[in-house]
C-alpha positions as CSV (number, residue, x, y, z in Angstrom):
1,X,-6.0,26.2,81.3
2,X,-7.9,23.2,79.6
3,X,-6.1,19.4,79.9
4,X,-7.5,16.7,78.1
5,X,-6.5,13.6,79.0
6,X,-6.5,11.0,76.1
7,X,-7.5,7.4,77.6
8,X,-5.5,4.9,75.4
9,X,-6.4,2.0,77.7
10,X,-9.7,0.5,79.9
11,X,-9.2,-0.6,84.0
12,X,-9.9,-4.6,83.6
13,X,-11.9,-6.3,87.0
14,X,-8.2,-7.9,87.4
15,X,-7.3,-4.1,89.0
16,X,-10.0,-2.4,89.5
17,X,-9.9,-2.9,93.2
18,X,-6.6,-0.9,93.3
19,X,-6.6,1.3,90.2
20,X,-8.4,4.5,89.2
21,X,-9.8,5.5,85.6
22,X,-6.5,7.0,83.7
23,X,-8.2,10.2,84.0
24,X,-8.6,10.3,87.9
25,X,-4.8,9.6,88.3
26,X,-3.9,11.9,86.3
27,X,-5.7,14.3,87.8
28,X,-4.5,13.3,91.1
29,X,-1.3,13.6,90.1
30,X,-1.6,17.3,88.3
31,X,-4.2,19.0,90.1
32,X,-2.1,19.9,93.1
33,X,0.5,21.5,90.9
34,X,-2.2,23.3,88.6
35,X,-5.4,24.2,90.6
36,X,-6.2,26.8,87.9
37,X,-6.8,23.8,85.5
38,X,-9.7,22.1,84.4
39,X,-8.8,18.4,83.5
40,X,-11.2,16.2,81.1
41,X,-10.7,13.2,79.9
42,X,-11.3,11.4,75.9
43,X,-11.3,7.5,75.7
44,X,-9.7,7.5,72.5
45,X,-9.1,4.1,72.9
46,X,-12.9,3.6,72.1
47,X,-12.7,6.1,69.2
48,X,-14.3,9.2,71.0
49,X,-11.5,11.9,69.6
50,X,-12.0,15.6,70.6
51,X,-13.3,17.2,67.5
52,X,-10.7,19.6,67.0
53,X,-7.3,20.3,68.5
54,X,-8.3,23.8,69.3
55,X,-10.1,22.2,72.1
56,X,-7.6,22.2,74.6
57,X,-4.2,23.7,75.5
58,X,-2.6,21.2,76.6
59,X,-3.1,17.2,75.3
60,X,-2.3,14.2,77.9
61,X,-1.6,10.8,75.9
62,X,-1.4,7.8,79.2
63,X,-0.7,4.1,79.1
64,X,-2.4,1.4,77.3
65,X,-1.6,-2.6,77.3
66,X,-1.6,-1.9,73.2
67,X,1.5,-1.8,70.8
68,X,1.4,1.4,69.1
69,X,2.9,-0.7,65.9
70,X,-0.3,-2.6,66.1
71,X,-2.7,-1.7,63.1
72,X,-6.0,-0.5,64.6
73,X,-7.7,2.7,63.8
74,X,-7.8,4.6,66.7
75,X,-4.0,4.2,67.1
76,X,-3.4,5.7,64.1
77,X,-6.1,8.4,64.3
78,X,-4.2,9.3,67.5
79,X,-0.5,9.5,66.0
80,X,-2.6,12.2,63.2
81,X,-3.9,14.3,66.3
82,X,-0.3,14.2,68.1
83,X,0.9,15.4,64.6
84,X,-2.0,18.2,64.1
85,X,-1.7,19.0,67.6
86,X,1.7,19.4,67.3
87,X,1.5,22.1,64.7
88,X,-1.2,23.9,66.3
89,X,1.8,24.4,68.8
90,X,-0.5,22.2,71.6
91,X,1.5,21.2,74.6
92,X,1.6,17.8,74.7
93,X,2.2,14.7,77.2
94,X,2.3,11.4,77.2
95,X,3.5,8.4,79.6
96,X,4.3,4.9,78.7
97,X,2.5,4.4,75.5
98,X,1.9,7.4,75.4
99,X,5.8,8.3,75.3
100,X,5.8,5.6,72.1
101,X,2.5,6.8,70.6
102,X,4.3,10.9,70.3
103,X,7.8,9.5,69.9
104,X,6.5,7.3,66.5
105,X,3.9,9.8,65.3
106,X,6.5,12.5,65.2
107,X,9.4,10.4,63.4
108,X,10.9,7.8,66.0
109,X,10.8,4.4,66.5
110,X,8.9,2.0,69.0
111,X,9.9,-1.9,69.0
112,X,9.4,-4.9,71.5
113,X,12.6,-4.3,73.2
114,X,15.4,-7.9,73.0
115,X,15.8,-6.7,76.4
116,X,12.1,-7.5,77.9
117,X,10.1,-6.2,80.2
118,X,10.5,-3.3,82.2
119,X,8.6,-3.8,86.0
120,X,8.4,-2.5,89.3
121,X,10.0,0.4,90.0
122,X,13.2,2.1,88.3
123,X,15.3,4.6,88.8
124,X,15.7,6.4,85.4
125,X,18.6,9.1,86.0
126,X,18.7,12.5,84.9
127,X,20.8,13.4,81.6
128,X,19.7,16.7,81.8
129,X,18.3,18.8,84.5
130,X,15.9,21.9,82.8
131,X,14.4,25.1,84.9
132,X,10.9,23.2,85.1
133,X,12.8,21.1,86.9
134,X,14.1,23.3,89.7
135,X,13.6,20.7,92.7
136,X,13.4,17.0,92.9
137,X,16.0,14.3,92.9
138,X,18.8,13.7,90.4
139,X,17.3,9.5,90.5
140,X,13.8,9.5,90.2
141,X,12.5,6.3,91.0
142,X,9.3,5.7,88.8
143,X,6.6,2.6,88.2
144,X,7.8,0.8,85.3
145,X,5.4,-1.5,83.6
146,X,6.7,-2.5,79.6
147,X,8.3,-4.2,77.4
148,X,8.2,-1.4,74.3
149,X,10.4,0.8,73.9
150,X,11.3,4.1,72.3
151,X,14.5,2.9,70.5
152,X,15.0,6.0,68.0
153,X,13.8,9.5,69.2
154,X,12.3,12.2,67.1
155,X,15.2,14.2,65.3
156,X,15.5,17.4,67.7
157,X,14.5,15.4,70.7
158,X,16.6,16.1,73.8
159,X,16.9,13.1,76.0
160,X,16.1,14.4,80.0
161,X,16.8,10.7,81.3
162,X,17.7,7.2,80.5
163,X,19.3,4.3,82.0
164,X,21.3,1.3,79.7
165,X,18.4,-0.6,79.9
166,X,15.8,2.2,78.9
167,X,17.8,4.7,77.0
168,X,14.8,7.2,76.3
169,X,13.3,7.5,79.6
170,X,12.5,10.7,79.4
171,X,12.2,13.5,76.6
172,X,11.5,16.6,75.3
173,X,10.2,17.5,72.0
174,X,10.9,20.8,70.8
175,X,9.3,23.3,74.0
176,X,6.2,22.1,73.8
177,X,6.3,18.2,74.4
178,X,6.9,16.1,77.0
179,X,7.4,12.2,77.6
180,X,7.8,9.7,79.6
181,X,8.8,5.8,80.0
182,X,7.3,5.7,83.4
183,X,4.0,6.0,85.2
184,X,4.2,9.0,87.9
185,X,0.2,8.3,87.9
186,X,0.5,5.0,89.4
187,X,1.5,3.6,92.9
188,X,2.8,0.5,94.4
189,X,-0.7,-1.2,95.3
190,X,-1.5,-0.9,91.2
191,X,2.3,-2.0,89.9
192,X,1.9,-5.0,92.7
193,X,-1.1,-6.1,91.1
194,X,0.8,-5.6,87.6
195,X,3.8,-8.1,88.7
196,X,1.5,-10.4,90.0
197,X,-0.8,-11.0,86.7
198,X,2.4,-10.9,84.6
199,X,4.4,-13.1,86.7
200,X,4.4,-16.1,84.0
201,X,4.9,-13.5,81.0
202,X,7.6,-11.6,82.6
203,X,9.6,-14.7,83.9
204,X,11.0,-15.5,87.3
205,X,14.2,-12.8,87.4
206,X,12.2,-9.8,86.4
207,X,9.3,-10.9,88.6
208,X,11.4,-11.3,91.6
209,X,13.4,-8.0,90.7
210,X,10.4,-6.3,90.3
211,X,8.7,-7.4,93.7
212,X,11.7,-6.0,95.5
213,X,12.1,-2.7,93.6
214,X,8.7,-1.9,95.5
215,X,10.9,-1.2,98.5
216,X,11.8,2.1,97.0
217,X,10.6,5.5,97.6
218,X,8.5,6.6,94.8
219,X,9.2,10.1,93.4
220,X,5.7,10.9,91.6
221,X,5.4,13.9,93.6
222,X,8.4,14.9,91.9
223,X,7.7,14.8,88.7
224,X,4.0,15.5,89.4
225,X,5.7,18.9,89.9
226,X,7.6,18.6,86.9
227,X,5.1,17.7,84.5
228,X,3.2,20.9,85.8
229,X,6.5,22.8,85.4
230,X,7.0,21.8,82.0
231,X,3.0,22.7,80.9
232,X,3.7,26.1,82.6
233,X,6.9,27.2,80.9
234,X,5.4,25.9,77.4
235,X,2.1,27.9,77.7
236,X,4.3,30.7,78.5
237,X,2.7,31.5,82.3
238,X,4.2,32.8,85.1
239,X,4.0,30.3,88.3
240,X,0.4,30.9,90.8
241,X,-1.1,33.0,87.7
242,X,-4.4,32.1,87.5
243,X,-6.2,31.6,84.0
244,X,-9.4,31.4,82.9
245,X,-11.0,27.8,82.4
């Protein structure tokens, strides 16, 4: 089994102390789940592209502090792979912007939600509970850190979770695509940092909501386990089968 992660985003000095490269949390947070895997990473985000979508099985898009209406190149080099990828039947991923970058390329729509920023961490409710998603709680609490939002999904998209404020938490994309409004990658040390350099931009309500939604339990492990769930199902192996590299 081959991941690739797609980097959409660089780790400033401001968190470097706290947070990992994209592709070590990811891999943190998969490699439990999927020892058979071998996890890579891309930084798209400085134009470095695999150089075909027959590279890897299975295509992880993560975070990034961009817009994906924004109008640089390796955005929309990205929403052409996440639409060739797609008919290669690739299994795909993505969290955060990554969730916008799949949703948009494949027909939805991404705006600067009226409703502002998303921080700390939520509890984004299941709609719909699938087989890959055998165990785990009904409430997932998540790290939240946005103000984007999917506001339209794909036609065909089923939503797997959402709240008032964040309708599209969660969704799946045909049986072979999978996103995500939060960041099961993160932890409370990196979202703590988050709240703090944000605290002017988010404003004083979402700040102070935010610092005391870090009393929650995360459930990354969760959906660590879900993620791995979903990849397995859509690559059509049986759970513990070991594959080639």
């Amino acid at each position: 089994m081959r991941i690739c992660v797609m980097v959409c985003a660089h780790v400033g000095p401001d968190l470097a102390d706290v947070m990992d490269s994209y592709l070590e949390m990811f891999r943190r947070l998969l490699s439990p789940h999927l020892p058979e895997a071998t996890i890579t990473g891309s930084m798209i985000i400085e134009g470095t592209f695999p150089a075909s979508v027959e590279d890897y099985d299975v295509y992880v898009f993560t975070g990034s502090p961009h817009g994906v209406y924004e109008d640089l190149d390796w955005i929309r080099r990205a929403e052409q792979f996440v639409r060739d990828a797609t008919a290669a039947g690739k299994v795909l991923v993505g969290g955060c912007f990554g969730h916008q970058l799949i949703a948009q390329a494949l027909g939805g729509k991404v705006v600067k939600s009226e409703k502002g920023w998303g921080m700390g961490v939520h509890t984004h409710p299941l709609q719909k509970r699938e087989a890959w998603m055998a165990d785990g709680p009904d409430t997932p609490n998540v790290v939240v850190s946005h103000q984007d939002q999917v506001v339209q999904a794909p036609e065909g998209a089923v939503v797997l979770a959402g709240t008032e404020f964040c309708p599209n938490a969660m969704l799946r994309i045909g049986d072979r695509i999978l996103t995500f409004q939060g960041h099961p990658e993160m932890n409370i040390p990196i979202v703590n940092r988050l709240l703090d350099l944000r605290e002017q931009r988010v404003g004083a309500e979402v700040f102070a909501a935010g610092k005391k939604s870090l009393e929650k339990t995360l459930d990354h492990e969760a959906m660590g386990a879900w993620i791995a769930g979903f990849i397995r199902q859509a690559l059509g192996r049986a759970s513990g089968k070991t594959a080639a590299a």
